[in-house]
C-alpha positions, 0 to 999 in steps of 0.5 A: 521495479519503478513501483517498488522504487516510487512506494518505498519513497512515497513510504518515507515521505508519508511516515514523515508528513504523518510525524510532522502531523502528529507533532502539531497535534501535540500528540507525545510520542511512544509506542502506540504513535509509532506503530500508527505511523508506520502503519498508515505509512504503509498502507499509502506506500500500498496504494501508491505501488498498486497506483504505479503498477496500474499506470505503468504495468502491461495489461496483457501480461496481468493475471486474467480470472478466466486462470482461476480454478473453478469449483464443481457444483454441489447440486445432486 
């Protein structure tokens, strides 16, 4: 729950220092600037909430490889 917390405001700050950017780059603003920015706000949103559940999550409680099926060998 605090991952969704801390990436939905790292989300918001980041949409926002990317505006700022933008707007001191002269960039004009349309379509494009705004897909860029929600985009990249998002993918730092991402990093941000992996970054807290890594910190903060149980290692017991994450998935382990050893549960992933594993496929037979085609080897005749």
């Amino acid at each position: 729950m605090l991952s969704i917390i801390v990436s939905t405001l790292a989300f918001f700050v980041a949409a926002w220092y990317l505006n700022r950017y933008l707007n001191e780059q002269e960039i004009a603003e349309g379509m494009t600037r705004r897909i860029l920015v929600i985009v990249l706000a998002s993918v730092v949103s991402f990093v941000v909430g992996v970054g807290v559940d890594s910190l903060v999550g149980d290692p017991e409680s994450a998935p382990s490889m050893a549960l992933l099926p594993t496929v037979p060998s085609q080897s005749e």
